[in-house]
C-alpha positions in Angstrom: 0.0 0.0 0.0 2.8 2.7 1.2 4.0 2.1 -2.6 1.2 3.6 -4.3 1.8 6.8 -2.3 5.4 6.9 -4.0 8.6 9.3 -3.3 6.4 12.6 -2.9 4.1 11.2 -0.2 7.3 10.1 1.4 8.8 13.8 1.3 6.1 15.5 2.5 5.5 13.4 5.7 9.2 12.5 6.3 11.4 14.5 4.9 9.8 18.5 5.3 8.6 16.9 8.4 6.0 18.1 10.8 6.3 20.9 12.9 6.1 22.1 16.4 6.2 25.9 14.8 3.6 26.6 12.4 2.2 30.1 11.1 0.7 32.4 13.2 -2.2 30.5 13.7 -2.5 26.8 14.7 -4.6 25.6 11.6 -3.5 26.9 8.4 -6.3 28.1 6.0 -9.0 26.4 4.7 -9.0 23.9 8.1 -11.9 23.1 9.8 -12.1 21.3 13.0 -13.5 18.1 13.6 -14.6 15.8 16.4 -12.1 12.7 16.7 -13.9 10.0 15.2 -14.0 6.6 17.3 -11.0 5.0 15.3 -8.5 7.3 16.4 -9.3 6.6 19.9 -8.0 2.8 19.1 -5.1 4.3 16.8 -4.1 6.4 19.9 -4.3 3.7 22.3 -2.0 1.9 19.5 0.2 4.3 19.5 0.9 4.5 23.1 1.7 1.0 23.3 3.9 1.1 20.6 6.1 3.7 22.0 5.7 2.9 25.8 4.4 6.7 26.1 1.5 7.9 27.7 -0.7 11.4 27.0 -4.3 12.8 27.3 -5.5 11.9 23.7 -8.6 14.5 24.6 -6.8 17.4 24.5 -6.0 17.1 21.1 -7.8 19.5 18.9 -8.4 17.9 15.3 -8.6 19.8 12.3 -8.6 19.0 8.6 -8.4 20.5 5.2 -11.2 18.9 3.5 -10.9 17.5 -0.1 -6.9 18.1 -0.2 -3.8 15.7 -0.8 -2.0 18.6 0.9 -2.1 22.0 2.4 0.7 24.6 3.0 2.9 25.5 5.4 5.6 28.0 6.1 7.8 24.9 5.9 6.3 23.6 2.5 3.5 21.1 1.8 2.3 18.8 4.0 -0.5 15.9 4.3 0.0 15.9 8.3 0.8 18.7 11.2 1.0 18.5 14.8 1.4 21.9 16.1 1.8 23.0 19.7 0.9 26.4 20.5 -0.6 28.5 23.6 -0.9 25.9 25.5 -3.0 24.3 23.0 -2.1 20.7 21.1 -3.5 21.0 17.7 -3.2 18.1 14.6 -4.4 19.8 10.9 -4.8 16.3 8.4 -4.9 16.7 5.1 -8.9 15.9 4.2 -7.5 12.8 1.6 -5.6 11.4 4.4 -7.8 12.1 7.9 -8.6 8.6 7.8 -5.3 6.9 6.6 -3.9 5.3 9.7 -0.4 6.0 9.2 -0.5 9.7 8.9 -2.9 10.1 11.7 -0.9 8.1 14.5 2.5 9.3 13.0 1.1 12.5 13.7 -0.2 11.5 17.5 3.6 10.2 18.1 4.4 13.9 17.5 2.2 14.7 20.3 3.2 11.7 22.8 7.0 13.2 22.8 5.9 16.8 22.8 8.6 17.4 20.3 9.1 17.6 16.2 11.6 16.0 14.5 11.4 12.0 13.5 13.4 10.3 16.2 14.2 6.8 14.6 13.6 4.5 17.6 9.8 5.9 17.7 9.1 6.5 13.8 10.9 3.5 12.7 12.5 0.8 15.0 9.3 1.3 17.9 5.8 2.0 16.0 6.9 1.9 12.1 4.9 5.3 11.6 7.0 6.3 8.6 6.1 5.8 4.9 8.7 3.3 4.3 8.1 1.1 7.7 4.4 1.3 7.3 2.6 -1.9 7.1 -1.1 -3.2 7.3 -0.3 -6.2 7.9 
């Protein structure tokens, strides 16, 4: 499945990253917020276990960009942002990807370490939340 998304998927999730610093606001344009559908609280529960962390999943304030493979940031195209800002723990999705597993948890890990950046032994070695350790299976 994570080959049908090819090299660009893979270089706007991994390589620009997602970001603790966003623009001036939390979402970026066009975002609307959602209520967490049911899935995510299993994917977040997942997610935990994989990394051995532990946060309040209910503080998160979903948004997404309806009907986009991306949306832009001040650090380039993204399909995935976890921002933390005031106080406030915020994750924009893509609308093509909201319910894509992956994207959304890789995007809760953000928010379990409090921190950007892609450490390996969470992304890769610990939960496989990147495009190229991602399996369904």
């Amino acid at each position: 499945m994570r080959n049908r998304f090819g090299a660009l998927a893979v270089s706007l999730v991994v390589a620009s990253g997602c970001s603790s610093t966003g623009p001036t606001s939390a979402a970026p344009p066009g975002a609307v917020p959602i209520t967490a559908p049911p899935a995510y609280a299993e994917w977040f529960a997942r997610t935990e276990s994989c990394s051995g962390l532990q946060g309040p999943s209910q503080q998160i304030q979903w948004y997404v960009v309806p009907g986009v493979e991306t949306f832009e940031t001040d650090a380039g195209p993204k399909v995935g942002m976890w921002v933390k800002q005031d106080g406030r723990e915020v994750i924009v999705l893509a609308g093509n990807y909201q319910n894509h597993e992956m994207v959304v948890r890789h995007e809760m890990l953000h928010s379990l370490l409090g921190a950007h950046g892609h450490p390996a032994d969470y992304f890769v070695e610990r939960c496989h939340l990147t495009w190229e350790t991602w399996s369904t299976s």
